[in-house]
DSSP file (Angstrom, degrees, kcal/mol; ACC not computed):
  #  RESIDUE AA STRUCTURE BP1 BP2  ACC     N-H-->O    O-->H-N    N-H-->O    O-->H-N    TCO  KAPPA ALPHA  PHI   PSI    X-CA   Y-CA   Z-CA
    1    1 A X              0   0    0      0, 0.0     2,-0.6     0, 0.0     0, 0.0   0.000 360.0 360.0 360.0 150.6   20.2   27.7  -30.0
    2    2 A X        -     0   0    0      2,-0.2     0, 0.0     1,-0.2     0, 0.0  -0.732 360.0-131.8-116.5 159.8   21.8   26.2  -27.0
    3    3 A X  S    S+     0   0    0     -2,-0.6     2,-0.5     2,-0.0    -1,-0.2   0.652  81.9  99.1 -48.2 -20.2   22.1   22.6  -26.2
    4    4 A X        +     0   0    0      3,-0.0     2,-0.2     0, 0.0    -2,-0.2  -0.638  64.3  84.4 -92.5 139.4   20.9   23.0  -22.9
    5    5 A X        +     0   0    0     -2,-0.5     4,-0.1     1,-0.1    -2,-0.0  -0.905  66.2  17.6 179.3-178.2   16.7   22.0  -22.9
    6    6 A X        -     0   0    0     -2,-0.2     3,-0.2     2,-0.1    -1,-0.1   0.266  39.9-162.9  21.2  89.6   14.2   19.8  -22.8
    7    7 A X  S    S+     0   0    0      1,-0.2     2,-0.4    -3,-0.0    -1,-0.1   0.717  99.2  48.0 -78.5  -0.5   15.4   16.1  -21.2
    8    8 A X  S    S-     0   0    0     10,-0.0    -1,-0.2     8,-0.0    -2,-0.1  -0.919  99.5-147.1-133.4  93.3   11.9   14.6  -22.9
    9    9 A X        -     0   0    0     -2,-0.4     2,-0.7    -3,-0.2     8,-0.3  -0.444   9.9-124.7 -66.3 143.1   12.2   16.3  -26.7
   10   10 A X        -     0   0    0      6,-0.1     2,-0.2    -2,-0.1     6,-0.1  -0.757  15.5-154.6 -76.2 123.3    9.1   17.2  -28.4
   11   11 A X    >   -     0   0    0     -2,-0.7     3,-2.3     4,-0.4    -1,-0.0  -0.685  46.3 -75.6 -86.2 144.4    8.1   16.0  -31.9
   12   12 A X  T 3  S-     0   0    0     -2,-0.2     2,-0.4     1,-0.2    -1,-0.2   0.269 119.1  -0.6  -0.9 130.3    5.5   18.3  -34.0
   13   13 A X  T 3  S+     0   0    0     -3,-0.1     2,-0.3     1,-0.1    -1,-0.2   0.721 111.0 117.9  38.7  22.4    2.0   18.0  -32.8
   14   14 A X    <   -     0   0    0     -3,-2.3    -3,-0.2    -2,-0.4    -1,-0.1  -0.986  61.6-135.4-120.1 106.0    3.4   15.5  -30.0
   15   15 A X        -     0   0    0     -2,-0.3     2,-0.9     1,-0.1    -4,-0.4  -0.195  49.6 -78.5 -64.5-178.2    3.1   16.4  -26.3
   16   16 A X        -     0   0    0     -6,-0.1    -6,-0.1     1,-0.1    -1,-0.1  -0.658  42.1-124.3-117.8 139.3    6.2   15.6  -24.5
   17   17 A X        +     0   0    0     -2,-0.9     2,-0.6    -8,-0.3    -1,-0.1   0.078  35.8 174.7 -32.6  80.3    6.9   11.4  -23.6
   18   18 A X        -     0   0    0    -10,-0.1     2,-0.4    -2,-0.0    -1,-0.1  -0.820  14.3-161.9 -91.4 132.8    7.4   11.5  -19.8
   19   19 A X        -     0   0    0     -2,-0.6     2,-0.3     3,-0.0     0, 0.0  -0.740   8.7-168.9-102.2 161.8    7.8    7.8  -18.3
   20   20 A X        -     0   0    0     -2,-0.4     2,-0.4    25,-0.0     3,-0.0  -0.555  23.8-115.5-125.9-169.8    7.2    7.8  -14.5
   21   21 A X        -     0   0    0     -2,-0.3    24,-0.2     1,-0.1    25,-0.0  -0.898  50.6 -80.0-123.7 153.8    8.0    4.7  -12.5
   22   22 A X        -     0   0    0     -2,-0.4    22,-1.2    22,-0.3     2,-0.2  -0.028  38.3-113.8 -81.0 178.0    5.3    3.3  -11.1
   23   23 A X  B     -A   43   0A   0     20,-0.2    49,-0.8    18,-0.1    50,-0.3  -0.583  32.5-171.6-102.2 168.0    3.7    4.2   -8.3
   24   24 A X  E     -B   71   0B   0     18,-0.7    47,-0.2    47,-0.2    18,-0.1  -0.848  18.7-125.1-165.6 118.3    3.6    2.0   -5.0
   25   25 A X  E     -B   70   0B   0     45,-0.9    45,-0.8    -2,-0.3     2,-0.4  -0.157  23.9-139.5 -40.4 142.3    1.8    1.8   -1.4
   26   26 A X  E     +BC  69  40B   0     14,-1.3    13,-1.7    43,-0.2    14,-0.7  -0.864  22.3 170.9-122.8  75.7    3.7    1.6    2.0
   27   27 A X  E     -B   68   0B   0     41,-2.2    41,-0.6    -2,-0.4     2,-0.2  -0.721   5.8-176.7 -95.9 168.6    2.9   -0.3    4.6
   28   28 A X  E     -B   67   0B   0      9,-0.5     9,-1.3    39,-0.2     2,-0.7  -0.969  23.5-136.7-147.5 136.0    4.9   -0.9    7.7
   29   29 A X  E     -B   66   0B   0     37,-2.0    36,-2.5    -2,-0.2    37,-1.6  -0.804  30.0-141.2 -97.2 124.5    4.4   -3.2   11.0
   30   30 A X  E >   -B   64   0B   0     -2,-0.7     3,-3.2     5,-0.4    34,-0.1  -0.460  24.6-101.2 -76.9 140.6    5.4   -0.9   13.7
   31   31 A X  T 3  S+     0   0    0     32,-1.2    -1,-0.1     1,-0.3    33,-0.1   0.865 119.9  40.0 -41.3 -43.1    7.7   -2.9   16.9
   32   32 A X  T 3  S+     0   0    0     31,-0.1    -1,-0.3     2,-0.0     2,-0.2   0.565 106.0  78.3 -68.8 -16.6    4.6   -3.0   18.9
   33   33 A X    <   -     0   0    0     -3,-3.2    -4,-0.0     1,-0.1     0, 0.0  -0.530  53.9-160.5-120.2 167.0    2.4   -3.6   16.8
   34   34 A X  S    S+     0   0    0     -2,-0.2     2,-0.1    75,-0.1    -1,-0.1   0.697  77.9  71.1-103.3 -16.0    0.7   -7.0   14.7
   35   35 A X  S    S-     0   0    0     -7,-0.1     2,-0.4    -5,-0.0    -5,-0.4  -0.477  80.9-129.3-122.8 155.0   -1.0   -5.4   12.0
   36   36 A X        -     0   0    0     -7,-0.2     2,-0.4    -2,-0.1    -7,-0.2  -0.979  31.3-161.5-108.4 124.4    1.0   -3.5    8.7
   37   37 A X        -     0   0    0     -9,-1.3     2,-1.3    -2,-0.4    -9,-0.5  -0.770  21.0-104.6-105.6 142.6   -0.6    0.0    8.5
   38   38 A X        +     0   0    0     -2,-0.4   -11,-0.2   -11,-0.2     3,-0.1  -0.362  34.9 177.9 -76.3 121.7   -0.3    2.2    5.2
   39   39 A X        -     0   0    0    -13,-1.7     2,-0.2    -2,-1.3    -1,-0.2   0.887  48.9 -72.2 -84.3 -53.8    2.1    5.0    5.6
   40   40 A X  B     -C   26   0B   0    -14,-0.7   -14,-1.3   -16,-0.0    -1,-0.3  -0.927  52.0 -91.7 179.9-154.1    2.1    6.8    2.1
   41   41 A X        -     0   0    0     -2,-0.2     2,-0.3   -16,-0.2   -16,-0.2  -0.732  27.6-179.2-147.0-167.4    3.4    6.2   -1.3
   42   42 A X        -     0   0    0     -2,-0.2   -18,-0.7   -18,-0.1     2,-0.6  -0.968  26.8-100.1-179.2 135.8    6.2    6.6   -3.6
   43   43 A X  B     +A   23   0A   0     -2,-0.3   -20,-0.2   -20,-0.2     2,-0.1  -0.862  41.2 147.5-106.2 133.6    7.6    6.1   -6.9
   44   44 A X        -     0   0    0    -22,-1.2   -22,-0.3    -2,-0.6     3,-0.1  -0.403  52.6-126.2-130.4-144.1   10.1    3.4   -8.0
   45   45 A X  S    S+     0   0    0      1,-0.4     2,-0.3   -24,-0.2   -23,-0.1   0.583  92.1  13.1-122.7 -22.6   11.1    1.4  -10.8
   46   46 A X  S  > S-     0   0    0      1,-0.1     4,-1.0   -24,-0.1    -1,-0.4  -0.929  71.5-109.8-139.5 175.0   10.8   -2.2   -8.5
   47   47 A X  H >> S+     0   0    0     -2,-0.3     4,-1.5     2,-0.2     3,-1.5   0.984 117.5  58.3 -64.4 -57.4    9.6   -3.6   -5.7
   48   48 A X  H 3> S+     0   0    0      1,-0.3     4,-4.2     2,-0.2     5,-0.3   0.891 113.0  40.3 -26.9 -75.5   13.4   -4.0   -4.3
   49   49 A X  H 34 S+     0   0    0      2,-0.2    -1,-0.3     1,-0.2    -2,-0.2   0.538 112.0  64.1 -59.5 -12.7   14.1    0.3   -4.6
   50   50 A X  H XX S+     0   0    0     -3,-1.5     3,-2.1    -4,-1.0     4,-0.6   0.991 106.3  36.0 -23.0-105.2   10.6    0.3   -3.3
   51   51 A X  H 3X S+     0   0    0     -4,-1.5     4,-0.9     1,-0.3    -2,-0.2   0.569 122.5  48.4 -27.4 -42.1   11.6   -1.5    0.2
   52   52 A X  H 3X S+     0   0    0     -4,-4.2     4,-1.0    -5,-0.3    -1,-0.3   0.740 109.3  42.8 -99.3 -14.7   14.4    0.2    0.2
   53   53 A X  H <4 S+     0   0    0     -3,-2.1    -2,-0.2    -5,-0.3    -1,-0.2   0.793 113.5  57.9 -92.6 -14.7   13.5    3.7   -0.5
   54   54 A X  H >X>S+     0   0    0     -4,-0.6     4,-3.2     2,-0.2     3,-1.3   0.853 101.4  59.3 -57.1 -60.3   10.5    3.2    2.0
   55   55 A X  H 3X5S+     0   0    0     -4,-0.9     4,-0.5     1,-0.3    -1,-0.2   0.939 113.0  35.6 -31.0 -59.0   13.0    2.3    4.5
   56   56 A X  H 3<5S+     0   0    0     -4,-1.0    -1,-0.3     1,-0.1    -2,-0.2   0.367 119.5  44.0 -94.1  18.2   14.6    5.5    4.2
   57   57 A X  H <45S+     0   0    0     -3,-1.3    -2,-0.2    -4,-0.1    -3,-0.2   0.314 126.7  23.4-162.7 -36.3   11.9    7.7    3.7
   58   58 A X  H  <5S+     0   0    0     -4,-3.2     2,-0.8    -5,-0.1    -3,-0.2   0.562 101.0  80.4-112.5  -6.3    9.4    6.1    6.6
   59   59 A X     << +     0   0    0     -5,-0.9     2,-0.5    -4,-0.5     3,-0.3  -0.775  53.0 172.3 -91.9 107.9   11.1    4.7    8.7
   60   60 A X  S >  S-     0   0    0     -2,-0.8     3,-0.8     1,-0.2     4,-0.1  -0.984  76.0  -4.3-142.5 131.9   13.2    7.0   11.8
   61   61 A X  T 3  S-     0   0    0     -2,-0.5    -1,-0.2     1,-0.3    -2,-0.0   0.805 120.8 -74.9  64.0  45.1   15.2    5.2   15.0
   62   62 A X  T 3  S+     0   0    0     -3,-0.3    -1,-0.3     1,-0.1    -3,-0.1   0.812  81.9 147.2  52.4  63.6   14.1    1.8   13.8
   63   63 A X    <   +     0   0    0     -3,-0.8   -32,-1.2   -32,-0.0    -2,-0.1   0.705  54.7  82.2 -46.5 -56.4   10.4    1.5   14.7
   64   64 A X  E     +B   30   0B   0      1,-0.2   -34,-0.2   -34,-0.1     3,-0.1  -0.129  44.6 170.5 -77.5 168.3    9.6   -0.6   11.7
   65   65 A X  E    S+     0   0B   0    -36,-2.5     2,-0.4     1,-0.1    -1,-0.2   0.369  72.0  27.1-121.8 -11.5   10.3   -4.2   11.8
   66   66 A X  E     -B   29   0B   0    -37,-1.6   -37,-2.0     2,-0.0     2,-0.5  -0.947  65.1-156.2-142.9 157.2    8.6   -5.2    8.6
   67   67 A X  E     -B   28   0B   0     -2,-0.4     2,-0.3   -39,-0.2   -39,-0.2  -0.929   5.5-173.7-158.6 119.6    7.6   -3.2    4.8
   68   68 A X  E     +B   27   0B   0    -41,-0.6   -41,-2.2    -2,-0.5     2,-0.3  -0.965   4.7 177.7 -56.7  87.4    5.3   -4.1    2.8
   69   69 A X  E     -B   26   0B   0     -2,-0.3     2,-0.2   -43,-0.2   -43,-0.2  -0.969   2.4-177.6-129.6 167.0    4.8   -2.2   -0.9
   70   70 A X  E     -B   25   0B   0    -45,-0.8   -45,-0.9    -2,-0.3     2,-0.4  -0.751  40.7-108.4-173.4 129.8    2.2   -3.1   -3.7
   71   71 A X  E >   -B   24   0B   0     -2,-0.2     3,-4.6   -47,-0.2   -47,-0.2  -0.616  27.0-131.2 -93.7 114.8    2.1   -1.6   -6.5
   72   72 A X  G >  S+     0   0    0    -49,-0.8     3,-1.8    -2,-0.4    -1,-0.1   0.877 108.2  63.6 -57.6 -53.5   -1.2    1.0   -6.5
   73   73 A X  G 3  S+     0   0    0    -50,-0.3    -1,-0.3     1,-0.3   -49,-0.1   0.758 101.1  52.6 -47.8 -31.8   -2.2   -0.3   -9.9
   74   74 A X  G <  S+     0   0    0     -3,-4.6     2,-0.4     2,-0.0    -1,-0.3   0.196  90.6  92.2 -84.6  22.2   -2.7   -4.0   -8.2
   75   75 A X    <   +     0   0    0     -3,-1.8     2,-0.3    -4,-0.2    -5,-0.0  -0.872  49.8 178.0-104.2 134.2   -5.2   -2.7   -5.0
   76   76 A X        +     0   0    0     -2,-0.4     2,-0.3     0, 0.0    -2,-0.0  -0.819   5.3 174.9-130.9 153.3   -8.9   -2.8   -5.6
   77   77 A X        -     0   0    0     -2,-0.3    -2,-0.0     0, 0.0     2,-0.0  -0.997  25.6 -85.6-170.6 157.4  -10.8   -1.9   -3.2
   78   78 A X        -     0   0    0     -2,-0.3     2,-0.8     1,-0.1     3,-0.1  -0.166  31.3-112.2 -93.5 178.1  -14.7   -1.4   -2.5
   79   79 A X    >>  -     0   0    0      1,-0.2     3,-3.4     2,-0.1     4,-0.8  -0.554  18.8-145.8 -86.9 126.9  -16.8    1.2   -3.0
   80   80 A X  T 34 S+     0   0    0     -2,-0.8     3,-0.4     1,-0.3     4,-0.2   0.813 108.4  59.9 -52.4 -18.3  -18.4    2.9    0.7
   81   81 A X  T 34 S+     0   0    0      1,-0.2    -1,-0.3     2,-0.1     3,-0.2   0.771  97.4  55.7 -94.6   3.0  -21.6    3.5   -1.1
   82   82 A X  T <> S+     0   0    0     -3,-3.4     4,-2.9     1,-0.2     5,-0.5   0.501  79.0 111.9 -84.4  -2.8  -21.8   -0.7   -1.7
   83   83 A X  H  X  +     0   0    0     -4,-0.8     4,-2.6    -3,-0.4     5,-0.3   0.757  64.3  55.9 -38.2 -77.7  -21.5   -0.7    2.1
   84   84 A X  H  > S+     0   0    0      1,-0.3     4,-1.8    -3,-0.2    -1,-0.2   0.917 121.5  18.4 -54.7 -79.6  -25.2   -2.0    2.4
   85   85 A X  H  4 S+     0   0    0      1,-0.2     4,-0.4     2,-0.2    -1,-0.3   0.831 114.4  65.6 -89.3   3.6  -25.0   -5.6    0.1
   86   86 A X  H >< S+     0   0    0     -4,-2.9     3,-0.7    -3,-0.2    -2,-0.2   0.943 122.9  17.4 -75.8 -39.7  -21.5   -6.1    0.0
   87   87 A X  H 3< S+     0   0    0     -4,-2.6     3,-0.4    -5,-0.5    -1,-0.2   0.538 100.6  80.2-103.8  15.5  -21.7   -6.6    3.8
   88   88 A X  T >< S+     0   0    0     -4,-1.8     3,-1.8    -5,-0.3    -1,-0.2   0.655  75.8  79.3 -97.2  -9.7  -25.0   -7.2    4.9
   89   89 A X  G X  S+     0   0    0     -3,-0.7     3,-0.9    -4,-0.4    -1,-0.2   0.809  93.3  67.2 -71.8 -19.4  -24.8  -11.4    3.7
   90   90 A X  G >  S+     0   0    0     -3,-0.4     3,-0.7     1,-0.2    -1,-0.2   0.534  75.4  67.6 -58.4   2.8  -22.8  -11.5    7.1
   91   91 A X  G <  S+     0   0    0     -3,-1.8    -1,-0.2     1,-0.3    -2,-0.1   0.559 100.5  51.0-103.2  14.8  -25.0  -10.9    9.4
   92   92 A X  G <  S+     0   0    0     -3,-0.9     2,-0.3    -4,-0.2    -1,-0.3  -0.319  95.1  77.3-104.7  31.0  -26.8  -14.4    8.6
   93   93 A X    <>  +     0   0    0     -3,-0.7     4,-0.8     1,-0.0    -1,-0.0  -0.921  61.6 172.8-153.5  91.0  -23.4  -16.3    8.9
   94   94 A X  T  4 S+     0   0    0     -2,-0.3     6,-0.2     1,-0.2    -4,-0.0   0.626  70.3  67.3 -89.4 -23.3  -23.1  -16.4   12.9
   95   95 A X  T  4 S+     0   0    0      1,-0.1    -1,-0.2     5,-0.1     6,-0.1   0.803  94.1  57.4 -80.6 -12.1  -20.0  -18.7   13.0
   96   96 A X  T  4 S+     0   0    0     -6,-0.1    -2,-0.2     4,-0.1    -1,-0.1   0.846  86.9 103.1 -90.6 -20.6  -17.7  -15.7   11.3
   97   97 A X  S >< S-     0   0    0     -4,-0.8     3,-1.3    -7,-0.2     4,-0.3  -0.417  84.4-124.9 -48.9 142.3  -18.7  -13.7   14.3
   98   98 A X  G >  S+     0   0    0      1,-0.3     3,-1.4     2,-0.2    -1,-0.1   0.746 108.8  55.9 -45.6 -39.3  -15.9  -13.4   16.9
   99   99 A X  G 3  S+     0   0    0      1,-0.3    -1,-0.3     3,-0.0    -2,-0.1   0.712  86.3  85.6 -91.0 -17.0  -17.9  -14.7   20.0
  100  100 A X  G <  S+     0   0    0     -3,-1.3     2,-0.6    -6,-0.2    -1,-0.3   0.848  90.6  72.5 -41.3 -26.4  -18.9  -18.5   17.8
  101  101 A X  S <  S-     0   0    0     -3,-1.4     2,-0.2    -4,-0.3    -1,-0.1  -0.788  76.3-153.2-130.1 130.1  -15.7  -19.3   19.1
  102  102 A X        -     0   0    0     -2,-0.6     2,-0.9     1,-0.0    -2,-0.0  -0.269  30.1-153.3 -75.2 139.9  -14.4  -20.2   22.7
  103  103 A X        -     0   0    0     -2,-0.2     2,-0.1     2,-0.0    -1,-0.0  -0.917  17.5-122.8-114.5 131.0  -10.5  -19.1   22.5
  104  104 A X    >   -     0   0    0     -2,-0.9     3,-2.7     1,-0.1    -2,-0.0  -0.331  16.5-119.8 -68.1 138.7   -8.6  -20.8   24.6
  105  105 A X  T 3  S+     0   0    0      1,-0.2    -1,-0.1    -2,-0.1    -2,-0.0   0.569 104.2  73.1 -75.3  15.4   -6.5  -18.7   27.2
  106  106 A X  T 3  S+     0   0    0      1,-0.1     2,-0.7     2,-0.1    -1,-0.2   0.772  80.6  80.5 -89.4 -16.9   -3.6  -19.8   26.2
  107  107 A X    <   -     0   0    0     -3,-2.7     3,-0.1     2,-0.0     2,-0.1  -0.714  66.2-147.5-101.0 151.1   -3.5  -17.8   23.0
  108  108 A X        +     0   0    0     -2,-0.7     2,-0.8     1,-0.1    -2,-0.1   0.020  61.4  27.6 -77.8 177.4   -2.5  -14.2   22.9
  109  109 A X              0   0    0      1,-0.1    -1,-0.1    -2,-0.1   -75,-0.1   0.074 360.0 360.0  41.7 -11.2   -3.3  -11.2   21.0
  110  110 A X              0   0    0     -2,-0.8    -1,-0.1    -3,-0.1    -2,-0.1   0.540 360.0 360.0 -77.8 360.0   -6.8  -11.8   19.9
């Protein structure tokens, strides 16, 4: 038999043990821009090889200025069909609308 096989050996009645690295979310804040937007995903073994494989992998002629990753297993997120009561206790809360508040013209971006 020859030596060359299987890099995850099988036992008996055992499928065979693959370990992955986890998986992890991409955001990036574009030069223009304020906001970090999700870009794709990726597997690494840390956050560091994360950042840095994101870098090379989303990133072309320096656009980004900032990366973000989060590790998919920590993201929750809600469901579209809760749409109705997760958001409908705002619309009796009139100061978290935008226009409650005079902005002064000296600040930008809003």
């Amino acid at each position: 038999m020859s030596s060359v096989g299987n890099a995850y050996p099988v036992t008996e009645g055992d499928a065979p043990k693959r370990h992955e690295w986890p998986l992890w979310e991409i955001f990036i804040r574009g030069q223009h821009g304020m906001s970090h937007r999700h870009v794709g995903s990726l597997h690494a073994p840390d956050a560091e090889m994360a950042i840095k494989n994101a870098r090379d992998v989303y990133t072309r002629r320096n656009e980004g200025v900032s990366i973000w990753v989060v590790e998919a297993r920590h993201i929750s997120a809600s469901s579209p069909s809760d749409k109705g009561p997760f958001y409908e206790p705002s619309e009796s809360k009139v100061y978290r609308h935008p226009t409650f508040f005079d902005i002064p013209d000296e600040v930008g971006a809003m």
